[in-house]
N, C-alpha and C positions, 0 to 999 in steps of 0.2 A: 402534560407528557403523554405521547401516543406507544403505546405497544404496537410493536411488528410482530405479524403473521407471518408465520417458516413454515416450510417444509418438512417435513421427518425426515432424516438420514438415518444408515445403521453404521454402527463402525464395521461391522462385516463386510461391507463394498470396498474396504478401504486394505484389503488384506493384498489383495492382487498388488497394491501400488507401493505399499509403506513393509509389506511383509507380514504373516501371522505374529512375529514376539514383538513388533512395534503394535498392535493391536493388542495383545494381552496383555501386554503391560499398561497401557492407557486402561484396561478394565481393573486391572490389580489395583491402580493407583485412583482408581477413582470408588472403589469398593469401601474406604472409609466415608466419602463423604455422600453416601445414598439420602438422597430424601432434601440434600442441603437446596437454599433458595438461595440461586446465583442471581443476578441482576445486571445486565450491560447496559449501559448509556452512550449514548452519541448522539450527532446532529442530523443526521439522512440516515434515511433505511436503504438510499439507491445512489449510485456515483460514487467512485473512491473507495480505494482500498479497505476502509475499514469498516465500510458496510459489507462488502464482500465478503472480505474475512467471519462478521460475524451471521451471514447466511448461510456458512457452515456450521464455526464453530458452536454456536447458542444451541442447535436441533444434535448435535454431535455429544455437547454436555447431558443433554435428557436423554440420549442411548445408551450414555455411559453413567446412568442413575441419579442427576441432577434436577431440581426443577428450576430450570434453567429459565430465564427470557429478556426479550431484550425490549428497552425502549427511546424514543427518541427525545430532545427536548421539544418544545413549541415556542415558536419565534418568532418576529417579522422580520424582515429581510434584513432591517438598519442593523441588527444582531449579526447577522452574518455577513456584513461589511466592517463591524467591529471584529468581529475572530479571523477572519479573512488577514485586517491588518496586524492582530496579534501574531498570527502564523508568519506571517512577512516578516514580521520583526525578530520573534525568537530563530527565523533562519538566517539574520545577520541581516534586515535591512534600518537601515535608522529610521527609525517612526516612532512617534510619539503619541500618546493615547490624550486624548484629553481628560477633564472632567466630567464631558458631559459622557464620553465614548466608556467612561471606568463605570459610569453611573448606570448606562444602559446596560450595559456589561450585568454589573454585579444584581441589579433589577429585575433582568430576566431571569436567571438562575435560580434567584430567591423563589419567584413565583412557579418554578417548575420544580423547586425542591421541596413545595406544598405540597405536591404532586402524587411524590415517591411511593412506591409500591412498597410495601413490608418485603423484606429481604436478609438471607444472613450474611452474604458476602455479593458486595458492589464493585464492579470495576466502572471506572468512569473516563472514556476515552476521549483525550486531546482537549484545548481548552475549552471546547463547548461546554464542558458539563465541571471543572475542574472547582468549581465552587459551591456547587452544589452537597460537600460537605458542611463546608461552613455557615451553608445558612439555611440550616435546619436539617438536611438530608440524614441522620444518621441512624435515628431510628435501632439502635442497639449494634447495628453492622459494623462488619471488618469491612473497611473502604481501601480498595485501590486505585491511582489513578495509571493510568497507561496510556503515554505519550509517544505518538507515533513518529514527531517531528525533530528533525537534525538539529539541534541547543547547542552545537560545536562556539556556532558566532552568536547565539544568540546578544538583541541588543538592551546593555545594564537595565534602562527604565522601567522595559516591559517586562523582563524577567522578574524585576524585583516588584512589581506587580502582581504577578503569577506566585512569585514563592512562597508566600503565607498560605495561600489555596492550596498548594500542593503540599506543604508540610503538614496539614490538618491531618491527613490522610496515614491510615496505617502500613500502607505499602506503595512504592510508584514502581510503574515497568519501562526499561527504554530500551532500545535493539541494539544499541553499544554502548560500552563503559562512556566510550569519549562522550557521549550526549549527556553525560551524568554532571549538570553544573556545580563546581567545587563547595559552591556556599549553600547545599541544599543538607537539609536536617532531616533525618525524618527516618524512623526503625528498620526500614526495610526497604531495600534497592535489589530490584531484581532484575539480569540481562534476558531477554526474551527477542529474539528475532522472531518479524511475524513467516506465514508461510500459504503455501497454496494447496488447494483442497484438488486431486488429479483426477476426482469424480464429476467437476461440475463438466455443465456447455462446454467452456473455452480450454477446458484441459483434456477431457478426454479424447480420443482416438477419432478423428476425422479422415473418411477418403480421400486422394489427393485429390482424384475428378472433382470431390467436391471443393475443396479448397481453389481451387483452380479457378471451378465455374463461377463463384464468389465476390473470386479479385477480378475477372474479365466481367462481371455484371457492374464496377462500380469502374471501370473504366480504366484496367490496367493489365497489361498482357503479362498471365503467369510464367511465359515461358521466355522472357528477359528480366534480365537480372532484378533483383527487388531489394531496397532497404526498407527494414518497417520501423518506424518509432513509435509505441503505444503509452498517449500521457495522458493526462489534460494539458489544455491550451493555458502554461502557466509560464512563467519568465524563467523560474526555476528548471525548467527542464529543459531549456535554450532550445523552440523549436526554429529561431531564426538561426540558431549555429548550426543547427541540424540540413536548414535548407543551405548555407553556407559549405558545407563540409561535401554534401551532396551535387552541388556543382564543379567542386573542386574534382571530387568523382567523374563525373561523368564527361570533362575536358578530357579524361585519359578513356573511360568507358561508355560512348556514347549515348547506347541502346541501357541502359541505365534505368531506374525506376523510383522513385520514392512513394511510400505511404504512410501518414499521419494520420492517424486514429486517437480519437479523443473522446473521454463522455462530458458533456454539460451539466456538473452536478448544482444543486440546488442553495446546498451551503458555499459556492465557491462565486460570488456575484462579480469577481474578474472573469471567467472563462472565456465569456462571449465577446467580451472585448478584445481578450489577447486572441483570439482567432482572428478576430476581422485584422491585428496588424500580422497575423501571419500569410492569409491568405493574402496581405497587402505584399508581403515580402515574395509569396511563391510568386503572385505575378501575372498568375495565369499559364507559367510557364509550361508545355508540355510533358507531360513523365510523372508532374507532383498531383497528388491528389490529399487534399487535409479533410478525414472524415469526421461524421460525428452522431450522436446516440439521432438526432436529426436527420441525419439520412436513412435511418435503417440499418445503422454499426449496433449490432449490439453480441453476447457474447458466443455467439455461433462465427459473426461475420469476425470478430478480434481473433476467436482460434484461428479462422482462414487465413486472412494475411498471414499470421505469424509463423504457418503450419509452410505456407509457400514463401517466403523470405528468405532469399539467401544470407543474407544480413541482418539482423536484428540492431536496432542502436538503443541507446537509453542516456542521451547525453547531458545528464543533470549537474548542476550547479552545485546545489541542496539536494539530498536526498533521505527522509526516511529509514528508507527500506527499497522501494520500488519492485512489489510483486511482479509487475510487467518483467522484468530481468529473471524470477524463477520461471514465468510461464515461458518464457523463449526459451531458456536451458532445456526445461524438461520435455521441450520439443525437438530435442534435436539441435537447434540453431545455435551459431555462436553468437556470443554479444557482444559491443562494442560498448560501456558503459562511461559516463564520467567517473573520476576518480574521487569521489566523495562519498559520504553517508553511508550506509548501507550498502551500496553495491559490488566494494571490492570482498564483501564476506559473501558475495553469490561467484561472483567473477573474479575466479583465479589467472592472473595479468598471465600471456601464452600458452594458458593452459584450454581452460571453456571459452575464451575471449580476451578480449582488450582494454585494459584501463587508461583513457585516455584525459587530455587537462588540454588540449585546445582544438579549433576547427580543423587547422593543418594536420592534425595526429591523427584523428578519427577521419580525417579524408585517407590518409596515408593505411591504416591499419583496416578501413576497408577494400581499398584495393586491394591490400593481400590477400587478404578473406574473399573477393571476388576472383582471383586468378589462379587460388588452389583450393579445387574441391575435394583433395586428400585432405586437405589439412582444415577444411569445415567439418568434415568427417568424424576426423580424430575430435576436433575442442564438441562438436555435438554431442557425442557417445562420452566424452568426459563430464560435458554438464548437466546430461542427465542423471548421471550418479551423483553429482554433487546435489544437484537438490532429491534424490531420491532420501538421502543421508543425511540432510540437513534443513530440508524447506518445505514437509513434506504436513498439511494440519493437525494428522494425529503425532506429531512431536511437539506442535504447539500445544493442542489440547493438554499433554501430559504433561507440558510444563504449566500450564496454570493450573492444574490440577496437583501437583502437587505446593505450588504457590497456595492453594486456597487448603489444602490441609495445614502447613505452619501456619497460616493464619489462625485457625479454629484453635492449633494448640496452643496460640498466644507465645508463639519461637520471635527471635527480634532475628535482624541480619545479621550475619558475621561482621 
């Protein structure tokens, strides 16, 4: 198991964004547990939301009194072609694990739960690490596990695979009730939606010139119209419906634009395939451009497009959460999201955006969003309060902080 090296943050930077009594209260509530040894696990320190996430929040726990830190598992790759198709499956896809895939599985963990760093409270994020109680990990610790992924469809086989690892545990976190599967046992079920940190690169405050110069450096003219979609290159987040809906567009609005932005994360060994069928889908066509951490996308260039987008889309299948949908909001932009997971708690349907369920809808709902700049206006300045209010890191910090207080005092769930 490898530790990640962070940054220092202070929660003081964080007052301008979130407000001074959402700051002092993330200090009130972390003032019981001074000195505690938190522990975060996952599978990459880079690509994906939930390395992000804890690039703030880990260095944000140690400002606010924790000895916080995070580490990752160690793996080969076959590993992450097994979790890859467990994810597939707990999102509704029919796959079946083998023997030999349960064995690698439960194998590696073991030997990374050798590993474990002394700790008094662990959270252990998404299936990579979800067994890592079980086979040795526990070392006197309150263990959480915190599941990032949509369980709405997930499929029986894998699930009931997974649900003994995840009962072990004295707490699990998911970002909607509906993700909470009925036949799961286990003390403590906490709702947690994740959120964005408004101090990094991709959030903070960019010139337009510069966003501009950005998107005309990778080959797309800022000053016609733009959709942007920020994913990975995953099936789940249908970027072939995306080029689909985006033609449909531009039969009505010519001068039209699209950009695909994506990073190549390391635990995700589909990425680089599903790009090569998308780039096979765009075509070559003029307008589309599908980036990637490969070209030089990284999170200066994802603020740009999104900062210059008249459109934002986020057209998923399956969703999480989908950070990308708070970073568009608290840009200004309205969003077009699919109607699933996570996204209708960022995206109020006419309000900051559009909840859409096919190519046709999100073709249709961006047109309107391209032909009235009033009314981008309006849902921009509405989605920026909305994740001011609701998506904002120090709301997450203070809810697992006070998560990891019930923990210490040995409280069960309601």
């Amino acid at each position: 198991m490898q530790s990640v090296e962070l940054t220092p943050r202070s929660l003081d930077d964080y007052v301008a964004a979130a407000g001074g009594d959402a700051v002092d209260e993330v200090r009130r509530t972390a003032a019981a547990l001074s000195g505690a040894r938190v522990l975060h696990i996952n599978a990459t320190a880079y690509g994906g939301g939930v390395a992000e996430i804890l690039h703030s929040l880990v260095p944000l726990m140690r400002d606010a009194g924790l000895d916080a830190s995070w580490a990752v598992v160690e793996a080969e790759p076959a590993f992450y072609d097994v979790t890859k198709k467990i994810h597939n499956a707990l999102q509704g896809m029919a796959l079946e694990l083998s023997a030999a895939e349960q064995e690698l599985f439960v194998e590696t963990q073991r030997r990374n739960a050798a590993t474990l760093p002394q700790a008094d409270l662990v959270v252990a994020h998404d299936p990579q690490t979800v067994a890592l109680l079980a086979l040795g990990g526990a070392h006197g610790a309150r263990w959480t596990w915190r599941c990032h992924i949509d369980l709405t469809a997930a499929h029986p086989s894998v699930w009931e695979f997974m649900r003994p690892f995840v009962e072990r545990h004295d707490a699990a976190i998911f970002t909607m009730p509906q993700f909470v599967q009925p036949d799961l046992r286990i003390n403590r079920v906490e709702i947690i939606p994740p959120a964005i940190d408004p101090t990094t690169p991709k959030n903070r405050e960019l010139p337009r010139e510069q966003s501009a110069e950005i998107v005309r450096h990778h080959g797309l003219d800022p000053d016609r119209p733009l959709l942007v979609q920020v994913s990975r290159f995953d099936p789940w987040k249908d970027p072939l419906g995306v080029i689909d809906a985006f033609r449909l567009v531009r039969a009505e609005v010519p001068d039209v634009q699209l950009a695909m932005l994506g990073s190549l994360a390391h635990d995700d060994p589909e990425g680089a395939a599903f790009l090569e069928r998308t780039l096979a889908h765009a075509d070559g066509e003029e307008g589309i451009r599908c980036l990637t951490n490969l070209d030089g996308v990284g999170d200066r260039e994802v603020s740009a497009f999104q900062r210059a987008a008249t459109v934002i889309i986020q057209k998923s299948l399956r969703e999480g959460f989908g950070l990308v949908v708070s970073e568009g909001l608290w840009k200004r932009v309205p969003v077009i999201g699919g109607n699933c997971g996570g996204i209708p708690l960022q995206v109020i349907d006419g309000v900051n955006g559009y909840l859409v369920e096919s190519v046709a809808e999100c073709a249709q709902r961006a047109l309107t969003l391209l032909r009235d700049p009033a009314l981008r206006g309006r849902m921009g300045d509405a989605g920026r309060e909305r994740v001011r209010q609701n998506f904002l890191i120090t709301r997450n910090l203070r809810d697992y902080l006070r998560l990891f207080t019930a923990l210490r005092a040995g409280s069960a769930a309601a």
